[in-house]
LOLUM-664988 format. One record per residue (C-alpha): residue number from 1; chain; x, y, z. Coordinates in steps of 0.05 Angstrom, whole numbers, padded with zeros to 5 digits, always signed. Layout:
<recs>
rec seq->NUM, mol->A, xx->X, yy->Y, zz->Z
...
</recs>
This chain:
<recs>
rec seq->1, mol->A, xx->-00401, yy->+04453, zz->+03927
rec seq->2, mol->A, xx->-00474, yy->+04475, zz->+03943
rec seq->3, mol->A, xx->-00494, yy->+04537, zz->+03982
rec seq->4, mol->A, xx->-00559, yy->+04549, zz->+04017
rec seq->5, mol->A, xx->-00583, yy->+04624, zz->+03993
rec seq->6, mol->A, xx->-00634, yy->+04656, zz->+04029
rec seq->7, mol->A, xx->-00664, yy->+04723, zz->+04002
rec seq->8, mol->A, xx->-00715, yy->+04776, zz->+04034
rec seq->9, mol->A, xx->-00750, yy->+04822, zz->+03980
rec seq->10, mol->A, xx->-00793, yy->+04875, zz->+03992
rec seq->11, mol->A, xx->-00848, yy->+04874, zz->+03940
rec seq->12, mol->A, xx->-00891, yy->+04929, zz->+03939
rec seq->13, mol->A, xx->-00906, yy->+04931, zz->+04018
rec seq->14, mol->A, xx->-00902, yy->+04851, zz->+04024
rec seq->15, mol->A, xx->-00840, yy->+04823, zz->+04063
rec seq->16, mol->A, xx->-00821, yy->+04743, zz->+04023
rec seq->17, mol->A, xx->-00765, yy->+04715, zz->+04045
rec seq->18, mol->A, xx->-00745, yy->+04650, zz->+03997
rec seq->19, mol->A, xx->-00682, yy->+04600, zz->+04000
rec seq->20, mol->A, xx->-00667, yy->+04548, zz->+03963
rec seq->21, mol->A, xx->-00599, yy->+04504, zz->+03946
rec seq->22, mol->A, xx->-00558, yy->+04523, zz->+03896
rec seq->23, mol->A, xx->-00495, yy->+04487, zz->+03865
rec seq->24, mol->A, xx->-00439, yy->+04538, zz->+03856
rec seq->25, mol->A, xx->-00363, yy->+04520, zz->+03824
rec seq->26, mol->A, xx->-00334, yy->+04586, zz->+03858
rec seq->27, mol->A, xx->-00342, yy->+04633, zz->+03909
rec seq->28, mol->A, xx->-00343, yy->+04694, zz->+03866
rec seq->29, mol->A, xx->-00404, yy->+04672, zz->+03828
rec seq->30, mol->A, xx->-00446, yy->+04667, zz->+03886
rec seq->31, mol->A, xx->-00474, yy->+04738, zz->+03881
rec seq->32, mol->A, xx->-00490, yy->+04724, zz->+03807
rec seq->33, mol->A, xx->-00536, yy->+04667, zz->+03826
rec seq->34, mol->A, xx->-00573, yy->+04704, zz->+03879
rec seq->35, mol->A, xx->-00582, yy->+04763, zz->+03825
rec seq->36, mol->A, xx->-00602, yy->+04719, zz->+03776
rec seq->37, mol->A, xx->-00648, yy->+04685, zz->+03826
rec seq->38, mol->A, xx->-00681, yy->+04752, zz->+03840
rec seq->39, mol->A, xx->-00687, yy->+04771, zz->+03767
rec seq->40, mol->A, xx->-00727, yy->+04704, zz->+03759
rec seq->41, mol->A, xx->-00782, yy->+04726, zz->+03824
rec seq->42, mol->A, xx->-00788, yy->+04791, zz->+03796
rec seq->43, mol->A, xx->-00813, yy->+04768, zz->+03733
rec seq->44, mol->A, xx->-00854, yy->+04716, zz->+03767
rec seq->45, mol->A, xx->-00886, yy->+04774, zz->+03800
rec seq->46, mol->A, xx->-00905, yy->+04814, zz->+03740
rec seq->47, mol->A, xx->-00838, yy->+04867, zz->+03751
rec seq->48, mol->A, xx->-00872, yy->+04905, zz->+03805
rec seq->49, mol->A, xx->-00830, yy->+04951, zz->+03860
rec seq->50, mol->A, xx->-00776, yy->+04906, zz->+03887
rec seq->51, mol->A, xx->-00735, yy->+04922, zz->+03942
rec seq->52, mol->A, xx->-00672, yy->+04877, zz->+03968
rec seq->53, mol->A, xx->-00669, yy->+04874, zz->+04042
rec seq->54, mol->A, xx->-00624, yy->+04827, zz->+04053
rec seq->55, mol->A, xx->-00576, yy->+04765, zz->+04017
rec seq->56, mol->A, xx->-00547, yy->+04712, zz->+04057
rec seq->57, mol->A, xx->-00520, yy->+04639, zz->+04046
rec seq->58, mol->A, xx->-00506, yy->+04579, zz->+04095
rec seq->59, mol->A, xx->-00546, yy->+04618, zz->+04146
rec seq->60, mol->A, xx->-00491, yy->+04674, zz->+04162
rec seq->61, mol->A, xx->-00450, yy->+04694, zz->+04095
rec seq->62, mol->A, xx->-00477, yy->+04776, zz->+04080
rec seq->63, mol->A, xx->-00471, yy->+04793, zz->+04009
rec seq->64, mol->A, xx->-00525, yy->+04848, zz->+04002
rec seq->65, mol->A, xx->-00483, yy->+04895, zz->+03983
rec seq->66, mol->A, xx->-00444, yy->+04860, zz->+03927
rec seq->67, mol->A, xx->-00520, yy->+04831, zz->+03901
rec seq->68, mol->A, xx->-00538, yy->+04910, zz->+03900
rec seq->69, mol->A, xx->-00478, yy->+04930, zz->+03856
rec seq->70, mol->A, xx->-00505, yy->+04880, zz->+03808
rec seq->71, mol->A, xx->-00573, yy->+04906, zz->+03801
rec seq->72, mol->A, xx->-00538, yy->+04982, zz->+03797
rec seq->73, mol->A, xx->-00492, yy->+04959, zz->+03746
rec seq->74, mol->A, xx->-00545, yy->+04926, zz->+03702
rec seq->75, mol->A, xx->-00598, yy->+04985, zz->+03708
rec seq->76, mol->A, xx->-00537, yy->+05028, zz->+03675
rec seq->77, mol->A, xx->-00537, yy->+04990, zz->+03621
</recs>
């Protein structure tokens, strides 16, 4: 199946909101993706401050908080 992920950053004072189409075999690895995804613009952006506002696919799924636990997780590594 594909999903439609939309993300909204804040980087350093500047509000980007992005989506894009993303193939995805289950459910579970959707947050992975949009982690991933984030991890990508962050370096594209030379690693400066990076809040998540917000994660969302097909327009009305919420899974900020599960992208968040991610990030957490990895920065405990």
């Amino acid at each position: 199946m594909r999903i439609n992920l939309t993300i909204h950053l804040d980087i350093e004072g500047q509000k980007l909101s992005q989506s894009r189409s993303f193939p995805v075999q289950k459910e579970e690895c959707i947050p992975t993706i949009a982690y991933k995804w984030i991890r990508q613009i962050k370096r594209k952006t030379g690693y400066r401050d990076t809040r998540i506002d917000k994660v969302v696919y097909n327009g009305e799924q919420d899974i900020t908080e599960k992208v968040l636990t991610l990030v957490r997780r990895q920065s405990q590594v």
